[in-house]
N, C-alpha and C positions, 0 to 999 in steps of 0.2 A: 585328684582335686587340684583345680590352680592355687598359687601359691599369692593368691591376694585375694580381696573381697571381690563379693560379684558385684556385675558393674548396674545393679537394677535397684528398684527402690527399697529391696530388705535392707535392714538394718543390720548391723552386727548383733544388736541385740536379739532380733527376731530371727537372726538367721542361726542363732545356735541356741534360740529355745527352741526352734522348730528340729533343728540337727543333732544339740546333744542334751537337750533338757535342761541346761545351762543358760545363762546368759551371762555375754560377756561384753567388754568396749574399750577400745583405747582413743586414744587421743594424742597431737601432738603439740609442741611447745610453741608459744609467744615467747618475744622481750619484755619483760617488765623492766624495759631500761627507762635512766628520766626522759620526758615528754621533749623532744626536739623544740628549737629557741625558736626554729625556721621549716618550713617544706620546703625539701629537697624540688629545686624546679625542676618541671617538663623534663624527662629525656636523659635528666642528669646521670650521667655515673657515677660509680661510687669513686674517690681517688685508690687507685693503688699502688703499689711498686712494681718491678720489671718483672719479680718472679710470678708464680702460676703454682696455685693446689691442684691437687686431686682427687676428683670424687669417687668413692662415697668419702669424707672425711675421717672416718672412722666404721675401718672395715669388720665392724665389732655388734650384737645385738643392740641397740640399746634405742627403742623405739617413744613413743609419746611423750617426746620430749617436750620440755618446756625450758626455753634459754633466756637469761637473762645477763646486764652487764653491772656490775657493781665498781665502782671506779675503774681501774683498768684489767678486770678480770672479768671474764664472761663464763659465767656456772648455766649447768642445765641439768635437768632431774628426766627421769626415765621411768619406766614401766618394770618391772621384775616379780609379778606376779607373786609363787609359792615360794618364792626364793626369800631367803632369812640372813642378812641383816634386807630392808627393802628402799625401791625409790634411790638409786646412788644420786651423787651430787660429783658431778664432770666439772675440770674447772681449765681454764683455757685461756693464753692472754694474746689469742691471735685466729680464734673462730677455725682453725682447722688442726689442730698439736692440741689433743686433749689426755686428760688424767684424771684417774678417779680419787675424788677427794677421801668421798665418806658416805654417809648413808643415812637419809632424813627419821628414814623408819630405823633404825635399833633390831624391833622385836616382833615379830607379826601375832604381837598376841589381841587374836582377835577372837581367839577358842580352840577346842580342842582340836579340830582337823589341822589348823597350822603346827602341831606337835607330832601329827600321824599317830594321834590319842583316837583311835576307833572310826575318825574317818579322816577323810584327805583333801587338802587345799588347791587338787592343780589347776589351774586357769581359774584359780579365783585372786584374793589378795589384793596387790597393786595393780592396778589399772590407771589409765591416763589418770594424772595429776597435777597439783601444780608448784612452781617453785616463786616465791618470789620473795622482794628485799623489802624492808620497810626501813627507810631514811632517817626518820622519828625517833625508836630504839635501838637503832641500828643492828637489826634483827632479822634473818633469815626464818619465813617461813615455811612449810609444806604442806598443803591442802587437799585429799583425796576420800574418797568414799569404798569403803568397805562391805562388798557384799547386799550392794543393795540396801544398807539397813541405816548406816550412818556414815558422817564426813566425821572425820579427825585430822586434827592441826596440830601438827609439832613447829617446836623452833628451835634454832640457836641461835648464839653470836659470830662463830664462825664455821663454814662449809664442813669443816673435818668433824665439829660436834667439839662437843654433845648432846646429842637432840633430846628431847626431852618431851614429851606430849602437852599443848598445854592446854585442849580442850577436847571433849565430842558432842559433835551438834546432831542433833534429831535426822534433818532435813537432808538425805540422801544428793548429795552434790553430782550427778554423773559427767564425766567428762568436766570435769569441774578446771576453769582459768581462774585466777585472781589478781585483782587491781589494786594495788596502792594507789587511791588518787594526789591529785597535785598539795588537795587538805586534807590530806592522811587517812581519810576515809576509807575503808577494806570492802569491797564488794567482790562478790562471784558469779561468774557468767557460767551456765550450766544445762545439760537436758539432751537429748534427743530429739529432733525434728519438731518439738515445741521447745524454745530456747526460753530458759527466764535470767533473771539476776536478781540475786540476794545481796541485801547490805547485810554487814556485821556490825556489831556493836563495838564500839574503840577500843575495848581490849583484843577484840578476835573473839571471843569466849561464845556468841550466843548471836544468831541471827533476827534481827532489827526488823525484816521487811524480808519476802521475795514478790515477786510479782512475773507474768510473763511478759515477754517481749519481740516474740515472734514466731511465726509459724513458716514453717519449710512449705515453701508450694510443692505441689504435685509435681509439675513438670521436672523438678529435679532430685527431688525423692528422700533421703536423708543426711541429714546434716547432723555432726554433732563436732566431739574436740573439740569444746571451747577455746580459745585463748581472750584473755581480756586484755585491751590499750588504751591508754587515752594519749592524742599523737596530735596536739597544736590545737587543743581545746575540743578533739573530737574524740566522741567514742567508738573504739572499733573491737569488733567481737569476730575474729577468725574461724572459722568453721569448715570441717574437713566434710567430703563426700565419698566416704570410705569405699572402695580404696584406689579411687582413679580422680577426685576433685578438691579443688580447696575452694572455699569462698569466703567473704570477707560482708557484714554488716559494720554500716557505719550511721551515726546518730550527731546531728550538732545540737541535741538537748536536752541529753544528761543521758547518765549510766542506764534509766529507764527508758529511752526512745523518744517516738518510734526512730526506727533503724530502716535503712534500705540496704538490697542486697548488691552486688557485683560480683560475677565469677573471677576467679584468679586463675585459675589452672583448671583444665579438663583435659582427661585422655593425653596427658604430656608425655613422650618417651623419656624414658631415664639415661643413669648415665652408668647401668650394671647391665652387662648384653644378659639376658633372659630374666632380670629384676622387673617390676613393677614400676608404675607411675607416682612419682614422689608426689607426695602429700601428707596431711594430718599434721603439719608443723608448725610454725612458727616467726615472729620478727623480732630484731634486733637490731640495735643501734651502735652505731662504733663510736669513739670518744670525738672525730674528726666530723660525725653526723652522718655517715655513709649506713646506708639499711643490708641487711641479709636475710635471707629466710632458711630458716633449716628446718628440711621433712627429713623423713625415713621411705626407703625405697622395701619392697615384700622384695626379698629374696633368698628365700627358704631354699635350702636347709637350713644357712645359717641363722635365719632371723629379720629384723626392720633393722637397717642401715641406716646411719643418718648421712644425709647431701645438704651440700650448702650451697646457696645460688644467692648473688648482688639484687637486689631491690630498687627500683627510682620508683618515684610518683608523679602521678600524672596533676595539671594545673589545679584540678577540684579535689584534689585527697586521695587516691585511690592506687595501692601500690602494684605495680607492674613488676612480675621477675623476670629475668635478663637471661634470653634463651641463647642458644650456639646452634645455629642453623636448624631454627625450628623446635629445638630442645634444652631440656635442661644438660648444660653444658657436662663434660667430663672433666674438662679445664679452664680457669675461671683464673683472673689476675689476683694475687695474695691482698686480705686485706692490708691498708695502710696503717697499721697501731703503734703505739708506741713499743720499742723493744722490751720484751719479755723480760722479768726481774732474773729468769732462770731457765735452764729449761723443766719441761713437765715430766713427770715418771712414765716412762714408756709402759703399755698396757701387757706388752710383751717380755719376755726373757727369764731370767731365772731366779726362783724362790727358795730359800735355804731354812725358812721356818723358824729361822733365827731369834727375830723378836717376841715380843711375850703376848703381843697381839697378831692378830691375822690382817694381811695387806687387805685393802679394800677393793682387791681383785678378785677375791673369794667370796660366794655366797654361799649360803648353805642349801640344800633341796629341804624343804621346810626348818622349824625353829630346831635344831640340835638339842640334846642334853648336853647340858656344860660340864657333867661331871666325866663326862666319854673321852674327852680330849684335850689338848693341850699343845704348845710351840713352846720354843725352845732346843736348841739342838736336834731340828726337824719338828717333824709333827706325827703325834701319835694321837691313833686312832684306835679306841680300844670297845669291842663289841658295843653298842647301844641297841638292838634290837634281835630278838630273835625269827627269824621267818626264812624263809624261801624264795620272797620276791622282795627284787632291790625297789621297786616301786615303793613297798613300806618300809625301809629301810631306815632308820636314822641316822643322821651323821654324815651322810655324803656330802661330800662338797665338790661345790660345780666352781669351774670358770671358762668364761664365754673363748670361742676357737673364734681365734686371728684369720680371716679371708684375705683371699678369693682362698689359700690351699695354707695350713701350720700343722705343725708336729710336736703335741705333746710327750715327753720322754720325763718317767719317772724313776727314781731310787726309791728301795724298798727294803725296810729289813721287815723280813718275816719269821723270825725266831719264837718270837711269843706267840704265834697262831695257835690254834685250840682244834681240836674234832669238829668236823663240821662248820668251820669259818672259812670264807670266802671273803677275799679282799683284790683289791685290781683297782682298774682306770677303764673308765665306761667313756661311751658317747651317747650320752643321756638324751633321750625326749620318751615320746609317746610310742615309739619304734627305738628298741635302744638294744647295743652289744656291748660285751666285753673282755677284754683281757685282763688274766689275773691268777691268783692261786686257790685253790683248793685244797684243802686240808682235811683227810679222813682215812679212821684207821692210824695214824702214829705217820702216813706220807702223805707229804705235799707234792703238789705236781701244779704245773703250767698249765692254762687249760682259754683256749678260745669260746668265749659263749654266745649266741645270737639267738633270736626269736620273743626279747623280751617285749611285748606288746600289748599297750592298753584301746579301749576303745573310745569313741567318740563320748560318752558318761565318766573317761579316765577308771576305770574300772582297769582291773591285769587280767586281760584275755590269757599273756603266756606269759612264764616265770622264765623260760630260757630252755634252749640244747644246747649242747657242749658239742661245737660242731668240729674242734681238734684239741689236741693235746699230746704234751712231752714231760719227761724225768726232768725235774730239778736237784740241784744239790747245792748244799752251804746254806748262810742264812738272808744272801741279800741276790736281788734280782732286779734288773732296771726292765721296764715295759715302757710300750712308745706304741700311740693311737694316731696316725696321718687323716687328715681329711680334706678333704676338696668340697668345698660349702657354693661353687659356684651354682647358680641356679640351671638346669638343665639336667638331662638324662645320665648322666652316670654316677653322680655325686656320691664315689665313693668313701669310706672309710677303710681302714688298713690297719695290724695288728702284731707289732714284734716283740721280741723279747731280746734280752744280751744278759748272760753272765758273770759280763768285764766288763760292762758299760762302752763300749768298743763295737764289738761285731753282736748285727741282730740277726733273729731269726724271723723270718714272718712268718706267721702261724694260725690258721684257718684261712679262710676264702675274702673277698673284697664284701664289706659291709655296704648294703646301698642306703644311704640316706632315705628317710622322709621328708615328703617338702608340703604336706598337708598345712594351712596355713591356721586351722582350729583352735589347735596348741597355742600358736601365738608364736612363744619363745622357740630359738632357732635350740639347735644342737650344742651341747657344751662337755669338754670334756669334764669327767668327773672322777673324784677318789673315793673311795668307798670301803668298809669292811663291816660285815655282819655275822652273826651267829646263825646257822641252822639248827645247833642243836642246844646250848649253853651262854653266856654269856662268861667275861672273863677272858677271852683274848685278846690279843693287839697286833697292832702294827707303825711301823715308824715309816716316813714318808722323810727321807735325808734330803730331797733334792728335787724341787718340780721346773723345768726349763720348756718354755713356750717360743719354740724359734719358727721360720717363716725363712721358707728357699732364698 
């Protein structure tokens, strides 16, 4: 399977009721920054300095984005699906150096499958949503729909939280954008191939009106990823054509239309050799008035990439991004912002489990039991579920692998393990291996595992073989997962161990990635321990380091 949407009039949503009885959608980000004093004239570029980014901006999952700029910080929210806390909040003061704040969603309690209570959440959850600021309360909010059934809105005061729910409305928002307007007015731009918008009522709390306002022609098949703008008294409604199009609706007579269409981008190469054509994204404003757009490129194994590319507009409203011979550029002149108050926390390097909460580089593979774990002088990990297959597993915890190639290497004491516990460092998805210990009988042993696999329903075709294994001794053991998430045919994975932390050992055969794009979410390493037989043991995790050649 290619590792992006197909380029014909199914939809994401139709193409995985038709594929997995599912249906699913993402979306990517708009600016909700304030409305420009001026348009940018004809041709204009954006100003920048000498130096030059490089795309993808963030060589990290983090797909349907939606960016915004709040005085001189520019936040953006994401997609994370089954993953628990949900929706992070990226925060950035120069559109290419970003850091994960926090996390809009808290808790995915949406029912029992986000618990892995009898059934299971995967590729459902978050999906495209929205992030925006309201000026008013000065209030950060998060807008997304759950499952088909309903939209719920959280807020805070500031990025890092505490978010807090502060409504659920009826009216299923899909691929939902939302507007702050210039008179405080909150509407949402929303839908599949028939686009509408909904006003809210001035608290947020309850939907005023929706109405439709436009339907996708045939010749171009589907549209959806709302973002919502208003950009010098006009309305513009961003619209992705999964997964090779962006297009853009614009209206000069109110949030309601009508709207006319213009394409932005079709069939664009990117700027990842065997990625996808950037889309599904977003616009943004810099403090100086310079525009950018940032999509996410498919490039599975690891995930949706996000690229950032300069924006002009043309004399009648209509923004144009700023290609490099033909393309979306690889190297682009640095925005012009003002200097950074700091710098941001690097996405990568090493975790010590120190503090009493978890960095917000961690998610969990569904909502955790809180009473299983704990930081502090490491992290321990103590059974929550009993089973056979990590798929149902409670408690693992993911974090997204650093591209184009990183190397997770973990500390482990394993003294407290129990009969029948199984604890290690996975490369989780729908296709997933791992290194780790086994414990049965009174010995533990090192042991390589591969063949865990679910099918297109997320269902677990295989629990795993144990395709190598070695004697352990003492109670502590470092393991280390390499991967190569470049898109292309070998997209290995790799599996050592060390006794000293010092010298490894690799131990089973080269892991090949899947790059099936169904999933959604790329590949992430992950920590884990479970029970096969008991509940009642543990594990402590001293030391997780995320390094990059």
């Amino acid at each position: 399977m290619v590792s992006s949407w197909p380029h014909d009039p199914l939809s994401r949503r139709r193409a995985l009721t038709a594929a997995t009885g599912l249906v699913a959608g993402a979306a990517l980000p708009l600016a909700g920054a304030a409305p420009a004093t001026a348009l940018p004239r004809a041709g204009a570029a954006p100003d920048a300095s000498a130096a030059t980014y490089t795309n993808p901006v963030i060589w990290q999952d983090f797909a349907d984005i939606d960016v915004i700029r709040v005085g001189d910080a520019f936040y953006a929210s994401a997609s994370t699906m089954h993953y628990s806390p949900g929706a992070p909040v990226l925060r950035s003061y120069d559109l290419v150096n970003w850091e994960i704040a926090g996390h809009s969603v808290p808790s995915l309690d949406f029912g029992a499958k986000y618990d892995l209570n009898g059934a299971r959440g995967y590729v459902r959850g978050i999906w495209a949503s929205s992030l925006a600021y309201r000026p008013s309360n000065r209030t950060f909010y998060w807008l997304g729909q759950i499952d088909f059934a309903k939209t719920y809105v959280y807020t805070a005061t500031a990025a890092e939280g505490p978010w807090s729910r502060l409504t659920t409305i009826g009216t299923a928002y899909y691929d939902a954008g939302l507007l702050v307007d210039t008179d405080d007015t909150l509407y949402v731009a929303y839908g599949n191939t028939t686009i509408n918008v909904a006003q809210l009522s001035p608290d947020g709390r309850t939907q005023v009106r929706t109405q439709q306002v436009f339907t996708t022609p045939s010749s171009v098949g589907t549209l959806e990823g709302s973002r919502f703008y208003k950009i010098n008294g006009q309305y513009y409604i961003f619209l992705t054509r999964p997964a090779n199009g962006q297009y853009i609706l614009k209206s000069s007579s109110g949030p309601f239309g009508p709207y006319t269409m213009r394409q932005v981008l079709l069939d664009l190469r990117g700027p990842i050799p065997g990625g996808g054509v950037p889309h599904q994204g977003g616009l943004v404003q810099t403090q100086n008035g310079a525009w950018y757009y940032l999509a996410f490129i498919d490039a599975y194994p690891g995930g949706r990439m996000p690229a950032l590319a300069p924006v002009t507009w043309t004399s009648d409203g209509w923004p144009v991004v700023q290609l490099v011979n033909g393309a979306w550029g690889t190297t682009y002149p640095t925005p012009a912002v003002p200097a950074p108050p700091r710098p941001v926390t690097p996405m990568t390097g090493v975790d010590t489990f120190n503090s009493p909460a978890l960095s917000p580089r961690w998610e969990w593979n569904h909502n955790p039991d809180n009473t299983k774990w704990s930081t502090g002088s490491g992290l321990t990990l103590r059974t929550a579920t009993v089973t056979n297959d990590l798929y149902w597993a409670r408690n693992t915890l993911t974090h997204r692998i650093q591209g184009p190639t990183s190397t997770a290497t973990v500390q482990l004491d394993h003294s407290a393990m129990r009969d029948g516990d199984r604890a290690g460092l996975a490369l989780l998805r729908d296709s997933s291996a791992w290194i780790g210990l086994k414990r049965d009988g009174g010995v533990t042993r090192i042991a390589m595992v591969g063949g865990l696999t679910m099918d297109t329903n997320w269902n677990t075709t295989g629990t795993g073989t144990e395709l190598a294994s070695a004697p352990v001794s003492g109670s502590r053991i470092w393991l280390r997962a390499s991967a190569d998430i470049r898109p292309g045919a070998p997209r290995p994975g790799t599996f050592s161990y060390s006794t000293d932390g010092t010298n490894f050992t690799r131990l089973g055969p080269d892991f090949t990635m899947g790059n099936d794009w169904r999933f959604f979410m790329g590949y992430r390493f992950a920590l884990f321990n479970h029970a096969t037989q008991a509940l009642g043991g543990a594990v402590r995790v001293t030391r997780f380091e995320l390094s990059t050649p």
